[in-house]
C-alpha positions in Angstrom: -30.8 -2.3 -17.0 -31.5 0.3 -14.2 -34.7 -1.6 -13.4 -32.6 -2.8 -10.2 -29.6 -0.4 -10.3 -29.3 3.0 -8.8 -27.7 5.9 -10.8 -25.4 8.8 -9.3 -28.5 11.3 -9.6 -30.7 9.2 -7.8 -28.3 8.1 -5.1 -27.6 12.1 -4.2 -31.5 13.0 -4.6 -31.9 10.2 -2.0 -29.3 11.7 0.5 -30.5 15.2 0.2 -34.4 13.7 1.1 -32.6 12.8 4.2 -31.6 16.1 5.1 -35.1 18.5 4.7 -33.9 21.8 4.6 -30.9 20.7 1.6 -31.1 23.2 -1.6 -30.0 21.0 -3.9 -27.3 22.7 -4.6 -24.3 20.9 -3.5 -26.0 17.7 -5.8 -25.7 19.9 -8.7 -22.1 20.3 -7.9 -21.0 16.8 -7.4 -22.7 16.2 -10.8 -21.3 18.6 -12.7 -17.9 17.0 -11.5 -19.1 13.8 -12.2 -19.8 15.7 -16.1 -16.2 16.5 -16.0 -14.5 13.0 -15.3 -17.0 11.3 -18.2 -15.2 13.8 -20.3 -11.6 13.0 -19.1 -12.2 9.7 -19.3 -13.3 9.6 -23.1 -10.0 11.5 -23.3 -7.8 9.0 -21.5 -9.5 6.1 -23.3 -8.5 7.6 -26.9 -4.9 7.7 -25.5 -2.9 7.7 -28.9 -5.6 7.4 -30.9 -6.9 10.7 -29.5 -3.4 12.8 -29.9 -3.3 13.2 -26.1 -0.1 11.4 -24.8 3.2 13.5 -24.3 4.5 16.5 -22.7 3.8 20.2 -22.8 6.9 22.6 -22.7 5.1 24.3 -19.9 5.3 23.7 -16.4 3.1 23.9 -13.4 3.3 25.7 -10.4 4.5 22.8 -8.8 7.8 23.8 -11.3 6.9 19.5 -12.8 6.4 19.8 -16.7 2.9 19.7 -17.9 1.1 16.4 -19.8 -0.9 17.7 -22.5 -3.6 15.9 -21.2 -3.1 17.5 -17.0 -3.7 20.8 -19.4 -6.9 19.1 -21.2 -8.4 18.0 -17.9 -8.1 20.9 -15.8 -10.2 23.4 -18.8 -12.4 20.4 -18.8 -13.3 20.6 -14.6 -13.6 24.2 -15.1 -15.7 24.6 -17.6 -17.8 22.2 -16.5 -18.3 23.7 -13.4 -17.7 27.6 -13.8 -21.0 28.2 -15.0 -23.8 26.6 -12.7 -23.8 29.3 -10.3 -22.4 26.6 -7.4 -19.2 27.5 -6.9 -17.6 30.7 -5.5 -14.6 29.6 -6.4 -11.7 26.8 -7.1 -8.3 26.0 -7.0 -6.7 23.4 -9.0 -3.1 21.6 -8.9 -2.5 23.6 -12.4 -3.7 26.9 -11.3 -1.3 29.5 -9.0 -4.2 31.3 -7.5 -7.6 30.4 -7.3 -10.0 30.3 -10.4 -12.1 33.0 -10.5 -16.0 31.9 -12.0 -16.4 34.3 -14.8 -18.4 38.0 -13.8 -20.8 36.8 -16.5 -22.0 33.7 -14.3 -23.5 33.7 -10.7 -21.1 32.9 -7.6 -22.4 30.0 -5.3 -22.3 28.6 -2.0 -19.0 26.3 -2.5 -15.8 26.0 -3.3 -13.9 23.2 -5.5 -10.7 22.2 -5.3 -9.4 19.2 -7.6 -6.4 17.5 -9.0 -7.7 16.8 -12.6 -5.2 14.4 -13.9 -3.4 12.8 -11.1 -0.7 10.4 -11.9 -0.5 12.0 -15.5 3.4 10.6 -15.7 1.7 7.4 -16.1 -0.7 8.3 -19.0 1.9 7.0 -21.5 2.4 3.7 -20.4 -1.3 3.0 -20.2 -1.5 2.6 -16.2 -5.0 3.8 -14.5 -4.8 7.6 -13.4 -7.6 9.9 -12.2 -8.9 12.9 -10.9 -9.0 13.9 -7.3 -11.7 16.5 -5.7 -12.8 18.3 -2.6 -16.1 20.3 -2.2 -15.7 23.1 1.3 -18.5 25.6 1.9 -17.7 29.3 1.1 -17.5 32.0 3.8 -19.1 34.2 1.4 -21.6 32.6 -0.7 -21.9 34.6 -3.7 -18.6 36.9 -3.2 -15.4 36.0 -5.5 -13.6 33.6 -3.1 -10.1 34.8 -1.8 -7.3 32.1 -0.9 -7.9 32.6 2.9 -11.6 30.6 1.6 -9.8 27.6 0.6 -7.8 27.4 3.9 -9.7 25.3 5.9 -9.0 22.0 7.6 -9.9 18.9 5.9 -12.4 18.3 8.4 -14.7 21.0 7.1 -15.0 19.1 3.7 -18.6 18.8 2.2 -17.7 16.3 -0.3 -15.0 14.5 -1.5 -13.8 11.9 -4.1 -12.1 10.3 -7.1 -12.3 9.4 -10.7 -10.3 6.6 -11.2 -9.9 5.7 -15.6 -8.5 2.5 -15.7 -10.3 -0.9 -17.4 -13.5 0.5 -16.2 -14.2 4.5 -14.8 -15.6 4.7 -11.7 -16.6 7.8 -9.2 -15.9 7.3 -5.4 -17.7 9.7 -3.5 -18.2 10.4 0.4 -20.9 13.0 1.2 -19.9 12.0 4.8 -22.9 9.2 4.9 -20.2 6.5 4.2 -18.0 5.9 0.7 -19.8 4.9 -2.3 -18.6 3.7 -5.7 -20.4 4.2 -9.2 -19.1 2.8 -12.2 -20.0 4.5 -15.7 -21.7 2.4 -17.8 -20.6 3.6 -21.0 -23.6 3.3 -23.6 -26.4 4.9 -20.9 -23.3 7.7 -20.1 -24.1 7.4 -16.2 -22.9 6.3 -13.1 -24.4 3.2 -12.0 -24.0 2.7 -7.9 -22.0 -0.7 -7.5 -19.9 -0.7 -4.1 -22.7 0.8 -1.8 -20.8 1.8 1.6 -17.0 0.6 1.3 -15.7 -0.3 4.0 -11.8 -0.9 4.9 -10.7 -4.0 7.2 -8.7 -2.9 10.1 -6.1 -5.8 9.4 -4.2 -5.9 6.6 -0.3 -7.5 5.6 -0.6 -5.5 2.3 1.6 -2.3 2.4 2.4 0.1 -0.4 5.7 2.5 -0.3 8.3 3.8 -2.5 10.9 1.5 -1.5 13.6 3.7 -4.3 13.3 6.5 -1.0 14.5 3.9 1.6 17.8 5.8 2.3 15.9 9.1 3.2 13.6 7.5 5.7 12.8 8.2 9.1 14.0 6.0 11.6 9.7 5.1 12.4 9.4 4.5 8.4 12.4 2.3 8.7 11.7 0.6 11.5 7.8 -0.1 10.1 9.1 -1.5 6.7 11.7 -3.7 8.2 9.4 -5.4 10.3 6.8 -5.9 7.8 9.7 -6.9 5.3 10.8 -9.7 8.0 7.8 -11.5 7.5 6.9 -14.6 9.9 9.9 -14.8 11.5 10.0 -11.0 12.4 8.3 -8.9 15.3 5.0 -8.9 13.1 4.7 -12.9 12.7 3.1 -12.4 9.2 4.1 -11.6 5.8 3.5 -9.1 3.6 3.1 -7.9 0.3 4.4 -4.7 -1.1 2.7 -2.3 -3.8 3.3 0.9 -5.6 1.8 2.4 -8.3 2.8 5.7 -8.1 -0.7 7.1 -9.0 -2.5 8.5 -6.0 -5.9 7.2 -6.8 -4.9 4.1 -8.0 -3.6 3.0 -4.6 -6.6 4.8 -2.5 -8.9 2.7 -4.6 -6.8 -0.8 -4.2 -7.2 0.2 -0.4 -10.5 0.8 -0.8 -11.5 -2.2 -2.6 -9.6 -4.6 -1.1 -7.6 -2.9 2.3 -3.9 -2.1 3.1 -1.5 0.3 4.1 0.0 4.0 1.8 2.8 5.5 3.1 4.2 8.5 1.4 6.4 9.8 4.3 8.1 12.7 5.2 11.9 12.4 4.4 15.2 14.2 4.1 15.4 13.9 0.3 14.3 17.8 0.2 14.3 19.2 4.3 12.5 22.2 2.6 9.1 20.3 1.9 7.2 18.3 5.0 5.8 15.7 2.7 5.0 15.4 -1.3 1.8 15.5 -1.6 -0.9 18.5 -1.8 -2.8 19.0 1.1 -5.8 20.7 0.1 -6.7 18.4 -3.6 -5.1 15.1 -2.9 -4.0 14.5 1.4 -7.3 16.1 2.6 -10.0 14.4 0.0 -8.6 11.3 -0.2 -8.4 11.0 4.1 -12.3 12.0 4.3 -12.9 9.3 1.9 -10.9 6.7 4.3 -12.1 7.7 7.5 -15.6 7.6 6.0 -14.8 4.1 5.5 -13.3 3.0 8.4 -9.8 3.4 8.2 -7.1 6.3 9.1 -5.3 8.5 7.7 -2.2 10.6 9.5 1.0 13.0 8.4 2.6 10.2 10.7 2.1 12.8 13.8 -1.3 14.2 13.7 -4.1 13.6 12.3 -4.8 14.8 8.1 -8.1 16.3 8.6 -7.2 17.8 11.9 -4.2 20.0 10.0 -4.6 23.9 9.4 -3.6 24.2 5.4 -1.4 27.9 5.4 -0.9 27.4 1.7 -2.9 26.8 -1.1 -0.2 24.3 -2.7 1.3 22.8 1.0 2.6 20.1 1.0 2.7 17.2 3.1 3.4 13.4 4.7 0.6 11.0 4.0 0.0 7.4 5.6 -3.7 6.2 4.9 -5.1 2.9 5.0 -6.4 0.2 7.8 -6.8 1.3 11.0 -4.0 -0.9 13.2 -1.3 -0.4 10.5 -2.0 3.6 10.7 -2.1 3.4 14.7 1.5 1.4 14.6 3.0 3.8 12.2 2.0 7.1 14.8 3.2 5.2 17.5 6.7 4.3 15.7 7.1 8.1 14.7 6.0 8.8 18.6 8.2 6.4 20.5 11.1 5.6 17.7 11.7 8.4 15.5 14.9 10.5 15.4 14.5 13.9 14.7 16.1 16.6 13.0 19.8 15.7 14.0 22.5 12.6 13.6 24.4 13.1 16.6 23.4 10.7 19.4 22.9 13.0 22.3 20.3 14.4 20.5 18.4 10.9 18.7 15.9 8.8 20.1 17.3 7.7 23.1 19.3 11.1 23.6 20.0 13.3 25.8 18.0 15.9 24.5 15.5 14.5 22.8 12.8 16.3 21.5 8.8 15.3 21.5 7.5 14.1 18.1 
């Protein structure tokens, strides 16, 4: 079976052979991740079976109420990577303030930052979740990391990638070489390398959105969807197909795999939060793994990699996908967005309108 095949270790000892003076250390890490999603995913696949679906009467500090399986996950990434001596350090969507690596156990020269169950909500009506993660060098390798550590643009990622648990599991990883996809092959326990370097078609008329938001739009989100929505005989001259999951990862992958268009925009549902999504564990990983493969990623006004986290749980707007469809939607939220007020001398066309 792996006479032709090439497994996740293989695949990173190749990389590092590229790069002379690599310890090895950062491979460790990305399989001791990998570890931790073979784990999850033996969860997830025992669903009922396993005693794992429901609720906790806990909640997060994101204030949403726990799955019992967000709980399992999350002891699962850290104790599966807590011990190794490669981390300084991690923060997880579960966790307050960052995890500190037991005194018993040597500090390394990373940090980790992960979602380990994202899309949980969907874990009881058997739709694919999965875990999100993001690998940043430590300012002080071997010192306890503090949370100014894990404050670093997404541009200064290492690594990042995905578990996605759905018919089959697979890993999709960036080292920034390109995006790579292993699927576990479930009797050998490893991940088997089958979509060597992913890439993203610029063009797509396949769009994903909460359309349930549609009243709480900005006028560029608007304006984008009602074009795409008009089909041939609007603006765009094509049609298009709309998706939503409502599982991160399941709709990075389906862009992945097969191209399109996420938008998960900033709205005024709540003015107090810029966007829904975490920076740090799910906006900033999941943009390294699309620019890696060609496509964009944007808050709708600047760059995501480009953006300065000040917070380890920030929030924010995130529109990822093919590259034309991501440059249209920055230039709608340039040239035809309203801003924070109704009133018309201060809109688009106002008076005193303000730069985007």
């Amino acid at each position: 079976m792996l006479a032709d095949r090439t497994t996740l270790t293989q695949f990173l000892i190749e990389e590092r052979r590229r790069f002379p003076g690599a310890t090895g250390d950062l491979n460790a890490l990305i399989l001791d991740v990998a570890l931790a999603c073979k784990a999850i995913a033996k969860r997830v696949a025992y669903g009922a079976l396993g005693g794992v679906l429901g609720s906790n009467a806990t909640r997060n500090v994101q204030g949403e109420t726990q799955q019992k399986l967000d709980v399992i996950s999350n002891s699962l990434f850290v104790r599966a990577n807590e011990w190794g001596g490669h981390v300084a350090g991690m923060v997880s969507e579960e966790a307050d303030a960052p995890i500190v690596v037991p005194a018993h156990y040597p500090k390394g020269r990373y940090l980790l930052l992960f979602d380990p169950l994202d899309g949980s909500s969907n874990i009881d009506v058997n739709v694919a979740v999965g875990s999100i993660f993001s690998i940043l060098r430590a300012a002080n390798p071997g010192v306890d990391a503090v949370v100014a550590d894990f404050l670093q643009p997404g541009s200064q990622q290492v690594c990042a990638g995905y578990a996605i648990y759905g018919p089959s599991t697979m890993l999709v990883i960036s080292v920034g070489q390109g995006v790579h996809a292993f699927t576990l092959e479930p009797e050998l326990g490893e991940f088997i390398l089958t979509h060597p370097g992913i890439r993203i078609p610029a063009a797509t008329s396949e769009f994903a959105i909460n359309a349930s938001n549609s009243r709480f739009w900005e006028p560029a989100v608007q304006r984008y969807v009602e074009e795409c929505l008009a089909g041939k005989a609007g603006p765009r001259g094509k049609d298009f197909n709309m998706r939503w999951v409502a599982s991160l990862v399941a709709e990075a992958h389906r862009i992945l795999m097969r191209g399109g268009v996420f938008l998960y925009p900033r709205d005024t549902k709540d003015r107090t939060k810029p966007g829904r999504l975490r920076l740090l564990y799910e906006a900033s990983p999941v943009a390294f793994l699309i620019e890696q493969a060609g496509g964009g990623a944007t808050t709708g006004r600047e760059r995501i990699l480009d953006v300065v986290p000040c917070d380890l749980h920030q929030r924010i707007a995130l529109v990822f996908g093919a590259s034309e469809e991501v440059a249209r939607i920055q230039e709608y939220h340039r040239d035809s967005n309203m801003q924070d007020y109704d009133a018309p001398l201060f809109g688009a066309r106002g008076l005193f309108r303000k730069p985007a």
